[in-house]
C-alpha positions in Angstrom: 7.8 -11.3 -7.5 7.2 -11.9 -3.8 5.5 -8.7 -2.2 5.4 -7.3 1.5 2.1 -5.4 1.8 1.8 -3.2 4.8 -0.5 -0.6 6.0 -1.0 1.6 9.2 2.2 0.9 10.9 1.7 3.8 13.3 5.2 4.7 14.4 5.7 1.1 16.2 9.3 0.1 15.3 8.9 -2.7 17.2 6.0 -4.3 15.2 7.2 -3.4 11.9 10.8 -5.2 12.4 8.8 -7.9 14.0 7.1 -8.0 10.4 10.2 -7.6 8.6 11.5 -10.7 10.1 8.9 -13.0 10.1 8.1 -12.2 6.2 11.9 -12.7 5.6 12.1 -13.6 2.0 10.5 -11.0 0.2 11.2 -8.5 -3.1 9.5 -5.6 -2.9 7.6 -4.2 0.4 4.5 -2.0 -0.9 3.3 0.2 1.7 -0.2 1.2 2.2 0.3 4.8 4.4 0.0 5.7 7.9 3.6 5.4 8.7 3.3 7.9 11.9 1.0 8.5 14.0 -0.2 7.1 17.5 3.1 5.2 18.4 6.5 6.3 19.8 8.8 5.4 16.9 8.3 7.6 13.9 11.7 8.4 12.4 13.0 4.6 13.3 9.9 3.4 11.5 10.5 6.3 8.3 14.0 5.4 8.4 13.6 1.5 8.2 10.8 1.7 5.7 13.2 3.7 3.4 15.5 1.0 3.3 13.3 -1.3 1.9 13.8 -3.1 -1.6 11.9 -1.5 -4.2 9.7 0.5 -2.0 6.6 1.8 -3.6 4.3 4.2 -1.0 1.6 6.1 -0.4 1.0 8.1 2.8 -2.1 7.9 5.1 -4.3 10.7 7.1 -1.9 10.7 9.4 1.2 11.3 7.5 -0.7 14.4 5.2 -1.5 15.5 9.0 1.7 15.5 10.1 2.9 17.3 7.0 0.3 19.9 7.7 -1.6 18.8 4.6 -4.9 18.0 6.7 -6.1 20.0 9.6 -5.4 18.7 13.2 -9.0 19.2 14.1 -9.9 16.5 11.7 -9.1 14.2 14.3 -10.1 12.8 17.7 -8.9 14.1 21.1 -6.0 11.6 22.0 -5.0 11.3 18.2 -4.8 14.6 17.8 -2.6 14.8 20.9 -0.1 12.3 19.3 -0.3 14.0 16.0 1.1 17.1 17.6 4.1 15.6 19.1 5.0 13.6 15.9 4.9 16.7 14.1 7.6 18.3 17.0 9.6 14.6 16.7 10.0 14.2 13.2 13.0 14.5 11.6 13.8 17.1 8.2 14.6 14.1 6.5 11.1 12.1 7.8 9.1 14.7 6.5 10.9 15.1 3.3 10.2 11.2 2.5 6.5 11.6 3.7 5.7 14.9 1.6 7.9 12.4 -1.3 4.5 9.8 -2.1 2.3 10.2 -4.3 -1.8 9.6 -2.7 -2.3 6.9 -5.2 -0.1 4.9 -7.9 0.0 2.2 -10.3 2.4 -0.5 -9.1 3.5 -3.9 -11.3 0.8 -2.7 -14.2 -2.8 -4.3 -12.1 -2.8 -3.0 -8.6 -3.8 0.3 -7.7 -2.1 1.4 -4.0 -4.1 3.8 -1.8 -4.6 4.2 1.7 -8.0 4.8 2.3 -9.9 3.9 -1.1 -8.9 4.6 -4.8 -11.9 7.2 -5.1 -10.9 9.2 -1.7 -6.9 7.8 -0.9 -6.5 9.9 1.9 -9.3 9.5 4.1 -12.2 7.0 2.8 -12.9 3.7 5.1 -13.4 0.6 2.7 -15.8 -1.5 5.8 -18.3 -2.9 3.6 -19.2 -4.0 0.0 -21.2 -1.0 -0.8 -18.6 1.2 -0.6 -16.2 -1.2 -2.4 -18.7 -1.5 -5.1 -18.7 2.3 -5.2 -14.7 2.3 -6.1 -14.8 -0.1 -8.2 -14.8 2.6 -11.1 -12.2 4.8 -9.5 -9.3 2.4 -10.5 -8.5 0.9 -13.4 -6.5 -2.2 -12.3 -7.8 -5.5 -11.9 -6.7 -4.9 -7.7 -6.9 -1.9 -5.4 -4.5 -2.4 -2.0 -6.1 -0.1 1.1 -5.5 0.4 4.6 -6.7 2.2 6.7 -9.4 0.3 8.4 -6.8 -1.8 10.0 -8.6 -4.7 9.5 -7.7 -7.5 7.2 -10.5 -8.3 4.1 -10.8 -9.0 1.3 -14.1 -8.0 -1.5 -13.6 -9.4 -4.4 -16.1 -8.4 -7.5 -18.3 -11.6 -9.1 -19.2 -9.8 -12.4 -21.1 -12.9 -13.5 -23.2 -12.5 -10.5 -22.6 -8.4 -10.5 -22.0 -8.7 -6.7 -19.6 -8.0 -4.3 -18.4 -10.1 -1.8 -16.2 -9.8 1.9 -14.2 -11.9 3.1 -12.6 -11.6 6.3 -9.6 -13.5 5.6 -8.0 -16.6 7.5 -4.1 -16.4 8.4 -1.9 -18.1 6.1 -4.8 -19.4 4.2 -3.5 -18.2 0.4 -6.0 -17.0 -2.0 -6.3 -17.3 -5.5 -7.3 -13.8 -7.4 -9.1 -13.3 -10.2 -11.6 -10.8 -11.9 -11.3 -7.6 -9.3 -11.0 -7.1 -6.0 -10.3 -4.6 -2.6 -7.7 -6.0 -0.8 -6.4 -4.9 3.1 -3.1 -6.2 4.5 -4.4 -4.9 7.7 -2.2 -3.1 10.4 1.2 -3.7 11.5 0.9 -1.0 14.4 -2.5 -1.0 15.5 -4.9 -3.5 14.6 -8.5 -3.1 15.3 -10.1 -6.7 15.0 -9.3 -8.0 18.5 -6.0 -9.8 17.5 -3.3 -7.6 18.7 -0.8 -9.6 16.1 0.6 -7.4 14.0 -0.7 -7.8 10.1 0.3 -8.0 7.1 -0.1 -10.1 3.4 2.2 -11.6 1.0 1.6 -10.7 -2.8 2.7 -13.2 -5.3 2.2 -11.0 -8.7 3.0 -13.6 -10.7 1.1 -16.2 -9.2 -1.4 -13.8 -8.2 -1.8 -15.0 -4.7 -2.6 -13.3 -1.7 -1.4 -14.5 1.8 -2.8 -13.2 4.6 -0.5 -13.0 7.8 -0.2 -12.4 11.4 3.1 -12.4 14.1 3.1 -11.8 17.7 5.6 -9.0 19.2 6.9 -7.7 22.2 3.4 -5.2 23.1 4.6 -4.2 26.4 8.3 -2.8 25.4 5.8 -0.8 22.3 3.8 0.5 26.0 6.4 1.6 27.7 7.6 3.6 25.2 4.0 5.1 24.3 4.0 6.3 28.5 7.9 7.1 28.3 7.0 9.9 25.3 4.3 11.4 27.2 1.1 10.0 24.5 -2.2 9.0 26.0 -2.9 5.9 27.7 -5.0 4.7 25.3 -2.9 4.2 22.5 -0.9 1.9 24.8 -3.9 -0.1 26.3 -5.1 -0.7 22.9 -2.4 -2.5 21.3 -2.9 -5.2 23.8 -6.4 -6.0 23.4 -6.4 -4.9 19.4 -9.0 -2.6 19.1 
């Protein structure tokens, strides 16, 4: 089976069809939370995600925020900012999707989906191979998928060695997994390692490859809607200079 993994789309319609296109031929999309939040687009992004064949999800900080399930003073000035006006945007039938997923779940029998880390899925950042080590008994699978960080990496667990290693992946550069390993697709609406291309990784469960990717996609219409809604400058600057 041919898997879309995708994390931290961030209410940018614009990036996550971009996605949707250029990973074309795929079977299932698995989606690693953080559907809202930041960008303009959050039902258009809920409502195309929901369409997807044989979804399996998990939500992020930012959707248990905009649920109410996490307090808006958990978060930063301007995010906080645009987590208020997704929670006045979104739709009955967004927020009966987002209170839907389950914060962590099993999918194809060896993966493990969170959004921040199997031992905190909410709100833990995976950014270095202590903390990975540290989950490594907090799933049973051979995999754990995260987001969160919105960068793309991969550790992978050398039990011969007993050491963890990262890997900070090239684009379209497959990988062959074995053993375990943390895995991040990256984002789709806001990445955060200097390459404003949107993210995301292929899955092959069978052959148990794991393709890196990256698309460009129209950043400026994604601004102009961003100033149009009234949400802080930043959020707009920053998709252009991915950080």
């Amino acid at each position: 089976m041919r898997v879309l993994v995708i994390s931290d789309i961030h209410a940018n319609y614009t990036a996550f069809e971009t996605v949707l296109e250029d990973a074309d031929d795929f079977d299932a999309v698995w989606c690693l939370g953080d559907v809202v939040g930041y960008g303009p687009d959050p039902n258009a992004c809920v409502e195309l995600l929901s369409e997807q064949p044989n979804l399996i999800c998990v939500p992020g900080n930012h959707d248990s925020a905009a649920m109410g399930d996490m307090p808006a003073e958990s978060f930063n000035g301007d995010a906080r900012r645009s987590l208020l006006w997704q929670q006045k945007v979104l739709s009955a039938s967004s927020m009966e999707f987002l209170d839907s997923l389950p914060k962590k779940i099993e999918a194809n029998k060896n993966v493990t989906l969170a959004h921040g880390s199997p031992r905190d899925p909410v709100w833990e950042y995976v950014l270095n191979t202590m903390t990975a080590r540290m989950n490594l008994p907090e799933f049973d699978t051979d995999f754990a998928f995260i987001g969160h960080t919105h960068v793309q990496s991969v550790f992978m667990y050398d039990e011969k060695e007993d050491r963890v290693s990262l890997d900070i992946p090239h684009v379209g550069m497959p990988i062959s997994l074995s053993g375990r390993g943390i895995l991040n697709p990256g984002s789709v609406g806001q990445p955060r390692d200097r390459d404003p291309r949107a993210a995301y990784a292929i899955y092959d469960t069978e052959a148990l490859i794991w393709e890196p990717q990256r698309i460009a996609y129209d950043i400026e219409t994604v601004q102009a809607r961003i100033r149009e809604a009234g949400l802080p400058e930043k959020h707009a600057l920053r998709l252009a200079e991915g950080w």
